[in-house]
C-alpha positions as CSV (number, residue, x, y, z in Angstrom):
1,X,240.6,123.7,85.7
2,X,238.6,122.2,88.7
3,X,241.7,122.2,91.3
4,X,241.8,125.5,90.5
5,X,238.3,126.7,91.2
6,X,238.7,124.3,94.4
7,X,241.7,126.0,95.3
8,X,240.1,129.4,95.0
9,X,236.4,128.6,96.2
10,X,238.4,127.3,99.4
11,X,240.4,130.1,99.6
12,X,238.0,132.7,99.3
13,X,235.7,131.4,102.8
14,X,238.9,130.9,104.9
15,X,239.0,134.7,104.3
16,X,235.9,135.3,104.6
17,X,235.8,134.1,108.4
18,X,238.8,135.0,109.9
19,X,239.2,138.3,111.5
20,X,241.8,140.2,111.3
21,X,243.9,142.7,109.0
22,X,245.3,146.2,107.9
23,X,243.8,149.5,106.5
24,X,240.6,148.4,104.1
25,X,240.1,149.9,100.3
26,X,238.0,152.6,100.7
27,X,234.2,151.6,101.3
28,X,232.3,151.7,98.6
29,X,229.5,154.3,98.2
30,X,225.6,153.9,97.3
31,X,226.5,150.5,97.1
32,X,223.0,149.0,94.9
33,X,222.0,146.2,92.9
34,X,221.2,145.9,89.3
35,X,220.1,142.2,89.6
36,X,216.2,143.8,89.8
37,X,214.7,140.7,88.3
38,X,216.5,138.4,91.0
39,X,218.7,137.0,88.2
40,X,222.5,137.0,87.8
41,X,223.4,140.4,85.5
42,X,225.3,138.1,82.4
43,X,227.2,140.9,81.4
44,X,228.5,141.8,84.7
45,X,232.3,142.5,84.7
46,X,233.2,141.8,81.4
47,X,233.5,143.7,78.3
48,X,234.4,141.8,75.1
49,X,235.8,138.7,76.9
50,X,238.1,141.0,79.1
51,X,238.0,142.1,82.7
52,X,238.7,145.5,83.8
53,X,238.9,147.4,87.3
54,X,238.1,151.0,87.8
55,X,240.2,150.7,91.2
56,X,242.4,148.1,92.8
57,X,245.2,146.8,91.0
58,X,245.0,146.3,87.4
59,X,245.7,142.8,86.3
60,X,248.5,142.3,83.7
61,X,248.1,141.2,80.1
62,X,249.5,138.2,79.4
63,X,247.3,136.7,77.0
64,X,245.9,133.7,77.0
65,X,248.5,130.7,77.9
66,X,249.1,127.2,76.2
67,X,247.4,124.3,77.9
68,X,250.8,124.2,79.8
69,X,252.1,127.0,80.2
70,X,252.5,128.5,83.8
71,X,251.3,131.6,85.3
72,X,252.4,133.3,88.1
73,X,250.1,135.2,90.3
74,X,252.1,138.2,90.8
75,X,249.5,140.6,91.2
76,X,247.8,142.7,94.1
77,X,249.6,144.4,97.0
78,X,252.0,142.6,98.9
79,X,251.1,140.9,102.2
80,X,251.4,142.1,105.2
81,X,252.7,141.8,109.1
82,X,251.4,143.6,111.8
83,X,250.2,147.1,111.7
84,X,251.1,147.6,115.6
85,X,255.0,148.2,116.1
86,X,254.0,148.4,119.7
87,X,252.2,145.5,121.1
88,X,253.2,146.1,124.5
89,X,251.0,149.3,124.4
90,X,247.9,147.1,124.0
91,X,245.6,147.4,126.9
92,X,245.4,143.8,127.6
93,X,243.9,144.0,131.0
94,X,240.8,145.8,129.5
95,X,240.1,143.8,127.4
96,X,240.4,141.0,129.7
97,X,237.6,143.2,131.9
98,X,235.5,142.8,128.8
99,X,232.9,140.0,128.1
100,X,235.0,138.7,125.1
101,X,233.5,135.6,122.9
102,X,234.5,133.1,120.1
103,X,232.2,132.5,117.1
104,X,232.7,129.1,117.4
105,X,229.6,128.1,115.3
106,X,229.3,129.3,111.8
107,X,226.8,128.3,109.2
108,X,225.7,128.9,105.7
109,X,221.9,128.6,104.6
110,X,221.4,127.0,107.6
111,X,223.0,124.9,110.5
112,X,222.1,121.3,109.4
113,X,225.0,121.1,106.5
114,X,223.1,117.7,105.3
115,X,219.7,119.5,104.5
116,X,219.2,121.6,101.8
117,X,220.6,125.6,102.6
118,X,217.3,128.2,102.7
119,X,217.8,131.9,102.2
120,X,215.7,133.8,104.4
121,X,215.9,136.6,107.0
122,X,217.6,134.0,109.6
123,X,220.5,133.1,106.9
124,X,220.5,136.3,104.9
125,X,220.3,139.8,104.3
126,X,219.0,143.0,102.2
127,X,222.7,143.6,101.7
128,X,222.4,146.1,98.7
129,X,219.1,147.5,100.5
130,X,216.8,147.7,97.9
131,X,214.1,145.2,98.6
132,X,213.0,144.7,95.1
133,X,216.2,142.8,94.1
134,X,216.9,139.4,94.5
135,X,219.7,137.0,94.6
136,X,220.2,134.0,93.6
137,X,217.0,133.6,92.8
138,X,215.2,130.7,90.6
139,X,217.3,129.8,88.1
140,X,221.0,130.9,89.9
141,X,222.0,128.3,90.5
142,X,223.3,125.0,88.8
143,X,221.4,122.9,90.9
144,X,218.1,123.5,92.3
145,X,217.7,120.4,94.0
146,X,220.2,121.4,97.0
147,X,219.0,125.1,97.3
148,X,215.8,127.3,97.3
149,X,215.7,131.0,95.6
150,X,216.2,133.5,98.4
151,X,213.2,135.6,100.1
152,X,212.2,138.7,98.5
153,X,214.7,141.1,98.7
154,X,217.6,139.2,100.3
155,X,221.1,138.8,98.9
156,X,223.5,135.9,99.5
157,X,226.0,134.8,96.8
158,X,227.6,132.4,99.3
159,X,224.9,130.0,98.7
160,X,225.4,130.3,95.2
161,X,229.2,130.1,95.1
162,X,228.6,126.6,97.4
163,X,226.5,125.2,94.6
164,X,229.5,126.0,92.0
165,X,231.7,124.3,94.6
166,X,229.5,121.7,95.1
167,X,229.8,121.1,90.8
168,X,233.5,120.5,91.9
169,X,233.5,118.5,94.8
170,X,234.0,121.0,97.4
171,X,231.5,121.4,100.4
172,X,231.9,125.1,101.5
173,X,229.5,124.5,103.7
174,X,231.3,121.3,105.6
175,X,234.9,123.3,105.6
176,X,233.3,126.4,107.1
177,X,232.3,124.1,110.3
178,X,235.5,122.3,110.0
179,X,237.7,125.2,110.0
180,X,235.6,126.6,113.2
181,X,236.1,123.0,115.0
182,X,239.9,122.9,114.7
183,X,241.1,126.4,115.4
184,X,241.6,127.0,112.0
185,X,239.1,130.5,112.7
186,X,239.3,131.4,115.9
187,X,237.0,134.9,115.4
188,X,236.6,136.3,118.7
189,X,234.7,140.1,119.8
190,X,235.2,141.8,122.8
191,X,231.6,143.8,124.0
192,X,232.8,147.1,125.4
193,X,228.8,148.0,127.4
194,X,229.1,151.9,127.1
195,X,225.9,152.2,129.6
196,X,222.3,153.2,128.0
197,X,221.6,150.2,125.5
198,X,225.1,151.7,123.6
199,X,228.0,148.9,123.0
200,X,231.3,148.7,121.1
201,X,232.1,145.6,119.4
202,X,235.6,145.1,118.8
203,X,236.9,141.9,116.4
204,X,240.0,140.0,117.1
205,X,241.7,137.2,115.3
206,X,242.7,134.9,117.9
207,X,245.2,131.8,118.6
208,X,244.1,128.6,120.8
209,X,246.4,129.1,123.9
210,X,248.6,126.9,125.9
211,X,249.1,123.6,125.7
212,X,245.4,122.6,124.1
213,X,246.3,121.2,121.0
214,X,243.9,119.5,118.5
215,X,244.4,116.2,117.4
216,X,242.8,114.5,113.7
217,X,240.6,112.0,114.0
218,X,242.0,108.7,113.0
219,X,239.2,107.9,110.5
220,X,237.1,109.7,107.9
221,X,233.8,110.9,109.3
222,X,235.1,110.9,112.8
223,X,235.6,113.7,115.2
224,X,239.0,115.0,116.5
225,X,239.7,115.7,120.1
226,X,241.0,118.7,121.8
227,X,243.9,118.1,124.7
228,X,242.1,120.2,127.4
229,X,239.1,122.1,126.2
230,X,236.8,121.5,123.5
231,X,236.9,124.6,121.8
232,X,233.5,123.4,119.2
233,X,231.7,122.7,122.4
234,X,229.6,125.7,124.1
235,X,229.6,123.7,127.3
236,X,233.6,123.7,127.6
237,X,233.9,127.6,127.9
238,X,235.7,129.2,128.9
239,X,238.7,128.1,126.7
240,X,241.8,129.8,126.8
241,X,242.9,132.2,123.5
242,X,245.6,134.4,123.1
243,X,244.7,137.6,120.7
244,X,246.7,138.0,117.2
245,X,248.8,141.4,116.6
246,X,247.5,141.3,112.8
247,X,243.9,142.6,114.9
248,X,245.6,146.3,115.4
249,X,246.0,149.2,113.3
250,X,249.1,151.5,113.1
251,X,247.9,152.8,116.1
252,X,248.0,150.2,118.0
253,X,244.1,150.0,118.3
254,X,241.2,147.4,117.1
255,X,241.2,147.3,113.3
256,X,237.7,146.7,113.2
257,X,235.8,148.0,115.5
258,X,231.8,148.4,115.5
259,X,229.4,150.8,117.2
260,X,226.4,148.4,118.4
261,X,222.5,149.4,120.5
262,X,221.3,146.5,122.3
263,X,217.1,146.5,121.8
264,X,215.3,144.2,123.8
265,X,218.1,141.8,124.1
266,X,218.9,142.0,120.0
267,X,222.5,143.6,119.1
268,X,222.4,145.8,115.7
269,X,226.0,147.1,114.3
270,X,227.1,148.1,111.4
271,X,226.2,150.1,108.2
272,X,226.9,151.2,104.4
273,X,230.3,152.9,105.9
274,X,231.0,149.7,108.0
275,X,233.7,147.5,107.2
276,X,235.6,144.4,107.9
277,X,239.3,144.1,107.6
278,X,240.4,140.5,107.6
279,X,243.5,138.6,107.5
280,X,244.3,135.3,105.7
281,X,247.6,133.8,107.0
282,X,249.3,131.8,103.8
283,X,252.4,129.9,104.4
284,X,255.6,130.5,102.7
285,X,254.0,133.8,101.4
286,X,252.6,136.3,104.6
287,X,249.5,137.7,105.3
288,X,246.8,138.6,102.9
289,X,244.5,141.6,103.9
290,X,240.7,140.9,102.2
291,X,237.8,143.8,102.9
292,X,234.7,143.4,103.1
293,X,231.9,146.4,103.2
294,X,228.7,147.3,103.9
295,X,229.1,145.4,106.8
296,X,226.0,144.3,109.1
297,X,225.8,142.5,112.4
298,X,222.5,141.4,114.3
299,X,222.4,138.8,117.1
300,X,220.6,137.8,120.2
301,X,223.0,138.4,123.2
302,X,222.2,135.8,126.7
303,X,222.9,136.5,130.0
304,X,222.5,134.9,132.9
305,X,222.2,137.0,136.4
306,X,223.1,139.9,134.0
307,X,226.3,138.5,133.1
308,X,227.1,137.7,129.1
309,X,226.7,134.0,128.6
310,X,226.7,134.0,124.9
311,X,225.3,134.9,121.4
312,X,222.8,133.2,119.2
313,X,221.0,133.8,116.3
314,X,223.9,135.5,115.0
315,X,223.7,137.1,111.2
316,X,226.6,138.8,109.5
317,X,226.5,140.3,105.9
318,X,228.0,142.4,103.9
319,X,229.9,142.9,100.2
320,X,233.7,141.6,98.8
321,X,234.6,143.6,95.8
322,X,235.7,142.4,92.9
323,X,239.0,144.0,92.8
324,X,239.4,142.4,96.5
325,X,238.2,139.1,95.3
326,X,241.4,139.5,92.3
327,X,243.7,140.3,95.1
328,X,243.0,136.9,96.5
329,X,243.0,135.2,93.5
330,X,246.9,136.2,92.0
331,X,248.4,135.8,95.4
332,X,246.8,132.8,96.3
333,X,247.0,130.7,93.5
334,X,249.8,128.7,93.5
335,X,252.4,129.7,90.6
336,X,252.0,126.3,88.3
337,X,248.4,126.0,88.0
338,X,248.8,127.2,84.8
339,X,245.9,129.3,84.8
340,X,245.5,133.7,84.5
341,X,243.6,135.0,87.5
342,X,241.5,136.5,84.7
343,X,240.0,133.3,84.1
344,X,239.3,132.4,87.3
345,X,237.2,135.6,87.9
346,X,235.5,135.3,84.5
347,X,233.8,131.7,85.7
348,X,232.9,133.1,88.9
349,X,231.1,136.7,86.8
350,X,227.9,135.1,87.2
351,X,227.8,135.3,91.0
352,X,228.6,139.2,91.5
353,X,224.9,140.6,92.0
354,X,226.2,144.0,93.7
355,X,227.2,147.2,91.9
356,X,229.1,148.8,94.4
357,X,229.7,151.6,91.8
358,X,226.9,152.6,90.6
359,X,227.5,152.3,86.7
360,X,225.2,149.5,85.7
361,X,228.0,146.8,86.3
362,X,227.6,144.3,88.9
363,X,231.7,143.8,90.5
364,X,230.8,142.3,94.1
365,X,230.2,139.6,95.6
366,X,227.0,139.6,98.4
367,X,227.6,137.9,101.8
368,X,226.1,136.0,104.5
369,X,227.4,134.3,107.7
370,X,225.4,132.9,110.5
371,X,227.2,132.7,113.7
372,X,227.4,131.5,117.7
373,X,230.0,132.9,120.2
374,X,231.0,131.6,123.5
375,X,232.6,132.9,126.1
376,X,236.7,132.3,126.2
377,X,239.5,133.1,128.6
378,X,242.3,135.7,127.3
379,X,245.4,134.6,128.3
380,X,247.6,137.7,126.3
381,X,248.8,138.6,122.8
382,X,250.1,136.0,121.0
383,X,253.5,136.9,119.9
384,X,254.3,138.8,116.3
385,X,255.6,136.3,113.8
């Protein structure tokens, strides 16, 4: 029962950070909250022990299985390739023109991963935008000691799913900055300056480039090296990067794509329509497409003699679906854990805080990301696998 909520907990951040996809499930609409005391809805997403989805593919029936029998996640749409048949249209040399940068920094409830998280406006956000709900708030969480509730108004169920990873062993929090350390997420954003304050910012799942490779440290607790260029480091940019395929649409153009206004040095982007589309790469088994909505951006963008030099202060939030969250878990789960995706999601109902529907049922999941970006060189397109 615990590898399984491991597998899945650890599963459901890789997502979460890596940019990159197809064509997202519609956006939800007057996305709000029903968590108005600041405390987890207990009824949300079940009905009489059950779990059912109004869109998204419906899970199938299989009862409930003997202590060993084994089910297999066949579930959800299929994974996908590449969207763009052809890469060779790409503009590559604009985007090269283009200030592009690497979130090499990311951080949940704060960036010291040994002190306790903190959910305020610097970690978090008003995700469902109603300021008089709360979540998690006192009593959210299993254990208080390594989390306090959020501000007023603020929404982040990341915290809350690291405490329930925590209660199995698995630091969310430490794999987030180790999966941005060894290239695992290499999230980069190109800043297209449309003149008058106006930007476009443009995501890209990118791929370390030539020979810098990344090797593990030889003892627990130690640091790996990189060949050439330290791609954790700020200092070492530029880095090289080549940009994936799975970051283009059918037509051959960014698959996520935000209109930004630079104020006073802060960049704002997104809204209720906005969305990310992101790809999870799984071996043996393709590429798994995971939305997320209601997307926001802010961040403090540097410059030196006018030039980008980098972004700080970073915030992203936004909402995963519960149908998107099912997705993940039937195609991820490996087929003899012996467990129905149903389950899964049932242990994690206490965690959803957003109705994305409107109909008195929380069904999503409330996100926030802190980030840092560098600047890196692009070398190309990495090649379609």
């Amino acid at each position: 029962m615990r590898s399984a909520i491991r597998l899945f907990i650890g599963f459901l951040l890789i997502g979460f950070v890596a940019c990159g996809g197809s064509d997202p499930v519609d956006p939800p609409e007057d996305t709000v909250s029903q968590n108005d005391t600041g405390e987890a809805d207990s009824t949300s997403g079940t009905d009489e022990g059950s779990i059912t989805l109004d869109e998204g593919p419906e899970p199938v029936d299989e009862g409930t299985p003997e202590p060993d029998a084994v089910v297999t996640p066949d579930e959800g749409p299929e994974p996908t390739g590449p969207a763009c048949e052809d890469l060779d249209s790409i503009d590559v040399a604009a985007i090269q023109a283009n200030p592009v940068l690497r979130l090499h920094r990311l951080g949940l409830g704060g960036w010291d991963i040994t002190q306790n998280m903190i959910c305020d406006e610097t970690t978090s956000g008003d995700v469902d935008g109603d300021p008089s709900t709360t979540f998690p708030g006192e009593g959210d969480v299993t254990d208080q000691s390594t989390f306090g509730a959020c501000s007023p108004g603020l929404n982040n169920a990341l915290i809350a799913l690291q405490d329930l990873g925590s209660g199995f062993g698995l630091d969310i929090r430490q794999q987030i900055k180790d999966n941005a350390d060894t290239g695992s997420i290499n999230a980069t954003v190109e800043m297209v300056d449309l003149g008058g304050g106006n930007w476009t910012l443009n995501f890209y799942q990118s791929l370390v480039a030539g020979d810098n490779t990344y090797t593990e440290p030889a003892e627990e607790g130690q640091s790996g090296t990189w060949s050439i260029c330290d791609i954790s480091d700020a200092s070492a940019s530029p880095c090289e990067f080549n940009i994936s395929p799975v970051s283009f649409n059918e037509e051959c153009a960014p698959l996520v794509s935000l209109d930004a206004v630079l104020t006073d040095g802060v960049v704002t982007a997104g809204g209720p329509d906005q969305f990310f589309s992101l790809a999870i790469p799984v071996d043996g088994v393709g590429t798994i497409d995971l939305s997320i909505t209601n997307v926001n951006v802010t961040a403090d963008l540097d410059t030196v003699d006018g030039q980008v030099s980098g972004i700080s202060s970073g915030l992203l939030t936004g909402v995963i679906p519960k149908d998107v969250i099912l997705v993940l878990v039937n195609n991820l789960l490996p087929p003899d854990i012996g467990l129905p995706p149903d389950l899964i999601i049932s242990l994690l109902e206490g965690l959803f805080d957003i109705d994305s529907d409107a109909d008195g049922v929380n069904d999503a999941l409330s996100v926030g990301l802190m980030f840092e970006a560098t600047p890196v060189s692009i070398l190309g397109m990495a090649p379609a696998e």
